[in-house]
Structure formats: C-alpha cells, structure tokens
Residue, then its C-alpha position, 0 to 999 in steps of 0.5 A: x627588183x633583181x638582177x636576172x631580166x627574166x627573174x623580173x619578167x616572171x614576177x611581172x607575169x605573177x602580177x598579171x596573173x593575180x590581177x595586178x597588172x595595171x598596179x603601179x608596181x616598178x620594175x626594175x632589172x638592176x644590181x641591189x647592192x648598186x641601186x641601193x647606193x644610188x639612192x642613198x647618194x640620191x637622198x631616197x628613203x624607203x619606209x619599208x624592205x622586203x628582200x629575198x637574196x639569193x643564196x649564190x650568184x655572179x655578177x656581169x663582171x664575175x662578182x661572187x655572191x655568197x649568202x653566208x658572206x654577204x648578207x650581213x653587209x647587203x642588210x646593213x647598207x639596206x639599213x641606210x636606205x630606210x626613213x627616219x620612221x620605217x616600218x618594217x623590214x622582211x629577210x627571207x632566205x631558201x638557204x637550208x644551211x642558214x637558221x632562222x636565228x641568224x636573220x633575227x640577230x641580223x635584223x636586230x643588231x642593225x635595227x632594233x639599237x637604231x630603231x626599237x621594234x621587235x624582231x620575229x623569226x621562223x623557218x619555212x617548210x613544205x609540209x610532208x603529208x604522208x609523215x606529219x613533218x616539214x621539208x626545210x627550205x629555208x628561214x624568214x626574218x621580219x622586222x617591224x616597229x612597235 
C-alpha cells in the first residue's frame, strides 16, 4: 500500500521479479492513514504491520506529512487496526535524523502496556568497504510477541 500509483506499480514489479507474481498479494494505491480508519469502522483486524512512512510527503489536498511529526499519531492509530493476538509490528524509517531509540520508545509505549512483547531497535547502514564503517540511512524498529 502507498499513496504514490507508481511506488505501488514498482513493488509490484519486485514481486514479479522474484517470482511472486502470482502470490495473493493486494495492491493497493491509497492514503494510510485514510485506509486505516476504514478498517477500524469496518471491524478489520490485522495480526501483523509492516510499515515504512516516508520522511516527507503532500498529500492530494496539500496535506503535509512529517516524520518527525506524524509518525507517533500514524503508529498509535495503526495500533487500533491489530487483532486481539498480533504478532508482530515492524517500523522502518530512512530519516538519518531519527534514531533507532525513537521507534523502539514508540513501539513500546503503544504496544508493549497493551500487548507485552518485546521491542527490538537498530539503525540501518551501507557498509563503506574502503573504511571498515557504515553510511547511516536510517533506523528500523520491530515489535513482536513473546
């Protein structure tokens, strides 16, 4: 799911191309946020999230999306979308300015009081081979039951 028609036309070309093409996988070209409501109104659950929001974006309507802003309220209303026994929830984000602490607090202030589990962080970087260090791009939290 994205936003963007062409964000979802290229995963869908990453699944052809690693064989998945005829995988039950739905597209969907939407707003999150908007589709998440939706399926809380509709009674939907999810046992699962993987989400990887952008850092910047406008919406159709000049809607202004911020990482550093938003994300907090995207997650907690991505909360109210998972089953009664979820399993797990992924967060990645490519803002270099957003440490990897920031997603675990985020991920367990809103899910580990309601659901236990435990939370696990790390940033995420392209190894430098000529120095032995990594370029930064970013950070990834994840989620999971116990």
């Amino acid at each position: 799911m994205d936003a963007a028609k062409g964000m979802v036309s290229w995963a869908r070309e990453n699944a052809k191309l690693s064989g998945l093409e005829d995988a039950p996988i739905r597209w969907i070209v939407d707003d999150c946020g908007k589709f998440v409501e939706r399926e809380i109104r509709r009674g939907r659950s999810y046992d699962a999230i993987i989400m990887d929001p952008p850092s910047y974006g406008r919406g159709p309507s000049g809607e202004i999306w911020k990482l550093e802003e938003n994300l907090f309220p995207f997650v907690k209303l991505c909360v109210g979308v998972l089953s009664d026994k979820p399993l797990f929830v992924i967060l990645n984000s490519y803002t270099t300015g957003l440490a990897s602490s920031v997603l675990g607090y985020i991920l367990n202030i809103l899910l580990i009081q309601k659901y236990g589990g435990r939370t696990e962080c790390a940033e995420l970087g392209l190894p430098v081979t000529e120095t032995g260090l990594s370029l930064p791009c970013g950070a990834t939290g994840r989620w999971v039951t116990d």
